[in-house]
C-alpha positions, 0 to 999 in steps of 0.5 A: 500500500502506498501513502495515499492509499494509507491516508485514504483508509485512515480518513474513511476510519475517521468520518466513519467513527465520527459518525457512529460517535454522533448518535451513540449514546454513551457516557464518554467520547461521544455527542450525546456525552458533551450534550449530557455534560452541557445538560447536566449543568443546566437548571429544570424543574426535573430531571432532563430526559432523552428525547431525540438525535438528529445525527449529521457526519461532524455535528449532532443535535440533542434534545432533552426534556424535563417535562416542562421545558426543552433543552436542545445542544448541539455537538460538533466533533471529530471521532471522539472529540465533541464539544456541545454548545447550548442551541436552545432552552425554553423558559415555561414556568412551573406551578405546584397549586393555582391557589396560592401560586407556588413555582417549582424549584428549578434547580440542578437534577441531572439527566436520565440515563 
């Protein structure tokens, strides 16, 4: 095998790997990793659920739920290095009883699974 033909095999591996890595949901090395770490950080009003990938070859984007409001992030990445960047949360309110009003903590619950 000649040179060209050794960058070639090592650039399929590459986009091939990165594209497994973007729908994976693992806990490590992959965009549901970065966007679960980015989610984690962020405040709801429960714990931050699952709910969709949309996953492209260098960039997925994750949504998660907390049964009130979306979290959306998007990863951007090569093979097993992502980084996520919040894309969009929404802001709905919470509220235990009508009367008297009482709002639900918001607070740091984490993300399932």
């Amino acid at each position: 095998m000649n040179k060209k033909h050794v960058l070639f095999v090592c650039l399929i591996s590459i986009v091939l790997l990165t594209f497994i890595l973007s729908f994976l949901q693992t806990k490590q090395f992959s965009a549901y990793a970065a966007c679960r770490n980015l989610a984690m950080n962020t405040k709801g009003y429960a714990v931050w659920k699952h709910v969709s990938t949309l996953p492209l070859v260098f960039r997925s984007y994750i949504t998660f739920n907390d049964g009130y409001n979306s979290f959306s992030c998007r990863a951007t990445g090569i093979g097993p290095f992502w980084v996520a960047n919040n894309e969009l949360k929404t802001n709905v309110g919470c509220g235990l009883s009508l009367i008297p009003p009482v709002s639900c903590p918001e607070d740091y619950f984490g993300v399932e699974p």
